[in-house]
C-alpha positions in Angstrom: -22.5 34.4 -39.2 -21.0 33.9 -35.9 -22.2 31.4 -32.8 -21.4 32.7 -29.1 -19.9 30.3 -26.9 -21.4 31.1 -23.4 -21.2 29.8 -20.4 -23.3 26.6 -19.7 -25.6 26.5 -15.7 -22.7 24.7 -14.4 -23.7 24.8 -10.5 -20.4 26.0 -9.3 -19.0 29.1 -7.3 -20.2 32.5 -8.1 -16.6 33.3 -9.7 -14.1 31.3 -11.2 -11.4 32.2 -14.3 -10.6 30.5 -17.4 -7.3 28.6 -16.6 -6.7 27.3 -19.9 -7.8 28.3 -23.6 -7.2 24.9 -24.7 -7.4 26.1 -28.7 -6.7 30.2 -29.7 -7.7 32.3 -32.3 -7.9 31.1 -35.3 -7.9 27.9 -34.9 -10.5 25.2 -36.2 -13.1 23.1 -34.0 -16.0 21.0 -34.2 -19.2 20.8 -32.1 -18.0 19.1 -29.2 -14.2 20.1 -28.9 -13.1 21.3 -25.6 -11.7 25.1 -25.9 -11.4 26.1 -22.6 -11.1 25.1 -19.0 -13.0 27.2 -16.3 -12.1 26.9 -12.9 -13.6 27.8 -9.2 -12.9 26.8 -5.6 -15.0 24.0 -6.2 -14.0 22.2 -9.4 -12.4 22.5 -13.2 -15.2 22.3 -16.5 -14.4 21.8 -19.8 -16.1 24.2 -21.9 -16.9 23.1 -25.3 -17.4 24.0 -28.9 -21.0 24.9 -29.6 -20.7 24.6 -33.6 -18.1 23.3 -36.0 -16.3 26.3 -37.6 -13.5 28.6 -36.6 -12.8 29.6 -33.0 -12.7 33.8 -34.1 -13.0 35.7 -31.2 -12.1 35.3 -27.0 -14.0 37.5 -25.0 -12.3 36.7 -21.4 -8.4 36.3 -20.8 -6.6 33.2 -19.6 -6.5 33.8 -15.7 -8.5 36.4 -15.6 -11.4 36.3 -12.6 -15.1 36.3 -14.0 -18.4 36.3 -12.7 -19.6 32.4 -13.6 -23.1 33.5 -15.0 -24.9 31.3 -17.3 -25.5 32.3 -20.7 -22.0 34.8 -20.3 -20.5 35.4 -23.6 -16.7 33.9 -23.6 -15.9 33.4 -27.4 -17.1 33.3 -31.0 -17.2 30.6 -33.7 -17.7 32.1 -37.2 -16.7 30.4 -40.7 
C-alpha cells in the first residue's frame, strides 16, 4: 500500500516549483526525511517524508511551476 506525500497549508504564494528533489525514485526514507524543496517568491520549504518506506513515485518535475494547493499530491511512498 502506498502513502501520498501532499503538499502541507504552508501559507506561501499561490505558485511556486519544486527546486530540488532532495531523494529520487527508489530510494529509501523515513518519516521525517526531507525529499523535496518547494519554492515561491516568498520563501523555500522543506517537504518531508510522511512514512518510512520507499520513495516510489514523483508526481511533479524538478523546476516545474505548480499551483501550491494544500493537500496536492507530489509523490508516493510504498514498501
Amino acid at each position: 500500500m502506498a502513502t501520498i506525500v501532499r503538499l502541507p497549508k504552508l501559507g506561501l504564494s499561490d505558485r511556486g516549483e519544486i527546486v530540488d528533489w532532495v531523494v529520487s525514485p527508489p530510494a529509501d526514507v523515513v518519516e521525517g526525511d526531507v525529499i523535496a524543496i518547494l519554492e515561491s517568491d516568498k520563501s523555500a520549504v522543506d517537504i518531508e517524508a510522511t512514512a518510512d518506506g520507499t520513495l516510489i513515485a514523483t508526481y511533479v518535475d524538478e523546476g516545474e511551476e505548480i499551483e501550491i494547493e494544500p493537500g496536492r499530491p507530489i509523490a508516493a511512498i510504498g514498501s
